[in-house]
C-alpha positions in Angstrom: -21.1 57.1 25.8 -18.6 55.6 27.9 -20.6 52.5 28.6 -21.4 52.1 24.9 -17.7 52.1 24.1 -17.1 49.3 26.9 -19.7 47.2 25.5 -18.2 47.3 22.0 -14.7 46.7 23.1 -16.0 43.9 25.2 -17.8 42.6 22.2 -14.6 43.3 20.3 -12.4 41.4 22.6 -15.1 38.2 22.5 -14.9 37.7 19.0 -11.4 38.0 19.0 -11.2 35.2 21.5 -13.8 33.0 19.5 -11.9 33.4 16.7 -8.6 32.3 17.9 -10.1 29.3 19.8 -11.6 28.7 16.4 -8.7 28.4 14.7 -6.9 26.7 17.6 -8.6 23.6 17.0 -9.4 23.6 13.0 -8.2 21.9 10.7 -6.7 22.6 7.2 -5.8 20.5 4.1 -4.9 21.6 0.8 -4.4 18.4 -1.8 -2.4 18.7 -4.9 -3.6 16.8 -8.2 -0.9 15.4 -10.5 -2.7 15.9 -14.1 0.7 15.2 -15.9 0.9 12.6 -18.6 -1.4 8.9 -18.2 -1.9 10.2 -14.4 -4.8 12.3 -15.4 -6.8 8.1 -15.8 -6.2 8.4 -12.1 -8.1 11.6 -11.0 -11.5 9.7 -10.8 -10.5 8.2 -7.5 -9.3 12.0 -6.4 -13.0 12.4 -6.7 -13.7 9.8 -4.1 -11.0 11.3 -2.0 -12.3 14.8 -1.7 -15.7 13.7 -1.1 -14.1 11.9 1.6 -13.0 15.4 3.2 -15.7 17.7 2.7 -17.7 14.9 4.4 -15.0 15.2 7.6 -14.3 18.5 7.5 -16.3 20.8 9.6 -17.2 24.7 10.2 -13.9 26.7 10.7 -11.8 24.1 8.9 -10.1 25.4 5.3 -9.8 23.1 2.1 -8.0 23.8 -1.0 -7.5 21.7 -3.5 -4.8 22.7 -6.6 -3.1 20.6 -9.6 0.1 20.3 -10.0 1.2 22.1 -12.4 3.9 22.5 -15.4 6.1 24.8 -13.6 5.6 28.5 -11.7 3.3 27.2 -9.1 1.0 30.2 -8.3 -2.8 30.8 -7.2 -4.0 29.9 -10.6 -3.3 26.8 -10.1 -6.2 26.4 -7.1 -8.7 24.4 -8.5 -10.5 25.8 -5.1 -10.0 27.0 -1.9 -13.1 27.7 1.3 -12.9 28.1 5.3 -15.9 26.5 6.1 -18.6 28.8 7.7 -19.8 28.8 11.2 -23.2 28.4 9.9 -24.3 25.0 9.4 -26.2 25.7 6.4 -23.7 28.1 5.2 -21.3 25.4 5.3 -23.4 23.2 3.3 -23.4 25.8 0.4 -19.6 26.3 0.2 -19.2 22.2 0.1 -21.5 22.0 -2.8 -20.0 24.9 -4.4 -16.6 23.6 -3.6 -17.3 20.0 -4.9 -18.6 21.9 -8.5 -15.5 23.5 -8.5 -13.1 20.3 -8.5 -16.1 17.6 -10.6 -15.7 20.4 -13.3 -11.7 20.4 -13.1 -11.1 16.8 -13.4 -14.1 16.3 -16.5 -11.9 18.3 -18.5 -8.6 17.9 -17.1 -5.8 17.5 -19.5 -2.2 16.1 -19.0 0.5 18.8 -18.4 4.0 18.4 -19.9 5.4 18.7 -16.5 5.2 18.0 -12.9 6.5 20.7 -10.2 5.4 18.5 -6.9 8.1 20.8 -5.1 6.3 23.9 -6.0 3.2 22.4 -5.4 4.0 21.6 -1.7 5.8 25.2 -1.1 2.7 26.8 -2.4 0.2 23.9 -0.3 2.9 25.2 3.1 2.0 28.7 2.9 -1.7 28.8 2.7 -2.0 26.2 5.5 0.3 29.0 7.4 -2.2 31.4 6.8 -5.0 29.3 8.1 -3.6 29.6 11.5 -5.2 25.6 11.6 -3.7 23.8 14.4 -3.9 20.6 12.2 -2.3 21.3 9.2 -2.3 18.7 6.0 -0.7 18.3 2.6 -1.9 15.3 0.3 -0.4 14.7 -2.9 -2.0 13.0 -5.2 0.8 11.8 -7.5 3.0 8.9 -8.8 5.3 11.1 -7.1 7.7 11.5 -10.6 8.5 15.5 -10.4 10.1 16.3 -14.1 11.0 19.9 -13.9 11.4 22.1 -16.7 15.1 22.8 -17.7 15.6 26.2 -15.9 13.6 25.5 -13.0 15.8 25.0 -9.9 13.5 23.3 -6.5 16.6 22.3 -4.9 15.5 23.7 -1.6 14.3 23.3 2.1 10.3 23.3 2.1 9.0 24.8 5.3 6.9 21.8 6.6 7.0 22.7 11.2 3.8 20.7 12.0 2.4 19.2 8.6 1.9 16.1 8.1 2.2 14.9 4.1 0.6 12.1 2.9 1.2 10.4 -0.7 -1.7 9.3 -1.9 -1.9 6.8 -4.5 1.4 6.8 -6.0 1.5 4.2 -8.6 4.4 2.2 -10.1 6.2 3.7 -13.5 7.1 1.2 -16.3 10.3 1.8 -15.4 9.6 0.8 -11.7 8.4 -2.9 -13.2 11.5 -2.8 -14.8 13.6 -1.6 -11.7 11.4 -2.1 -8.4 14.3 0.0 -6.5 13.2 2.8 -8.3 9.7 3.1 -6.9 11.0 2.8 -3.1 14.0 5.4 -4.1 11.4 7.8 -5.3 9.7 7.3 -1.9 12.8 7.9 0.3 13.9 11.3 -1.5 10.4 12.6 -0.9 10.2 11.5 2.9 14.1 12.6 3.0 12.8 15.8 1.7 9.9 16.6 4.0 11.5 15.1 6.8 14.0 17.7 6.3 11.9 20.2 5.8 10.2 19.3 9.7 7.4 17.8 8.4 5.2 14.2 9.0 5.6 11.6 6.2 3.5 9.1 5.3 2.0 6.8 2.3 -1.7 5.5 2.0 -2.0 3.6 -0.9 -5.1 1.6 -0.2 -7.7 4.2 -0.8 -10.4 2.0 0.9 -9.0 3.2 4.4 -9.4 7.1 4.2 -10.1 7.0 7.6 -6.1 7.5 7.7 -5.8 10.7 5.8 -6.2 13.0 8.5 -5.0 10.3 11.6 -1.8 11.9 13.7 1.1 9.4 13.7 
């Protein structure tokens, strides 16, 4: 009896171990998909993008990808969410599932009235928390124009320690042809703002290097 309780906490203790080496070297993204207003002509290429990841992603790693929503971020907005199995084939499964999932979203995707980015990213900091990844990402897939309803305050610090956020594709406004300064202010309130937050900022425009989404500055 003894010996069979030794073996099992042995086994116990060995899975433990597997598990946290596991998630000491995975990696975890969630990406946020702005569906507000003429944006929504842009979510083809988010296709591209999070082909790109399940492609790079491996067992152990977590993916979630969410839209960006009118206010009240919560888990509704998830689009989808997987930690990838540690079975191959497993994994295979939950990537075609999970690619379903987000094809469906953007066929029928319709623009929202408004844009909480800042709830967006608080929401995309606490699951990659809970992932316990040791890489930890947050892509935002936006022109980067957050217009808030009325009563909705996001003037806060955003718990970023060790994530790295990465605009993606944030396109010029008619009123940034008008005013250029307004496009590269936009871009320094939300480095200012992740930057203050402790996290990594960074833009990749050119969607035809995606080998930079998940590359450490």
């Amino acid at each position: 009896m003894k010996k069979m309780l030794l073996l099992l906490m042995l086994s116990v203790a060995i899975g433990g171990c597997s598990d946290m080496h596991s998630r000491s070297n995975s990696t975890a993204v969630y990406m946020l998909l702005d569906s507000s207003g003429t944006y929504t002509e842009e979510l083809a290429k988010a296709q591209t993008i999070v082909n790109y990841l399940l492609m790079m992603l491996d067992s152990g790693d977590s993916i979630a990808v969410a839209r960006i929503d009118s206010g009240s971020f919560s888990e509704k907005d998830i689009i989808a969410k997987v930690t990838f199995d540690e079975r191959p084939s497993a994994a295979i499964a939950q990537k075609k599932d999970f690619k379903h999932l987000v094809d469906q979203f953007i066929d029928v995707a319709k623009g929202s009235a408004h844009t909480d980015i800042s709830g967006g990213v608080l929401q995309a900091s606490q699951f990659l928390d809970e992932t316990g990844a040791a890489k930890k990402y947050v892509l935002i897939f936006s022109d980067l124009e957050e217009d808030l309803i009325k009563s909705h305050i996001r003037d806060f610090a955003i718990p970023l320690e060790g994530v790295q956020v990465v605009a993606l594709n944030v396109t010029k406004l008619r009123a940034d042809n008008i005013d250029p300064r307004k496009y590269l202010q936009r871009l320094d309130l939300w480095q200012k703002r992740i930057n203050d937050g402790g996290g990594d900022w960074r833009v990749v425009n050119d969607l035809e290097h995606l080998d930079r989404l998940l590359s450490v500055n």
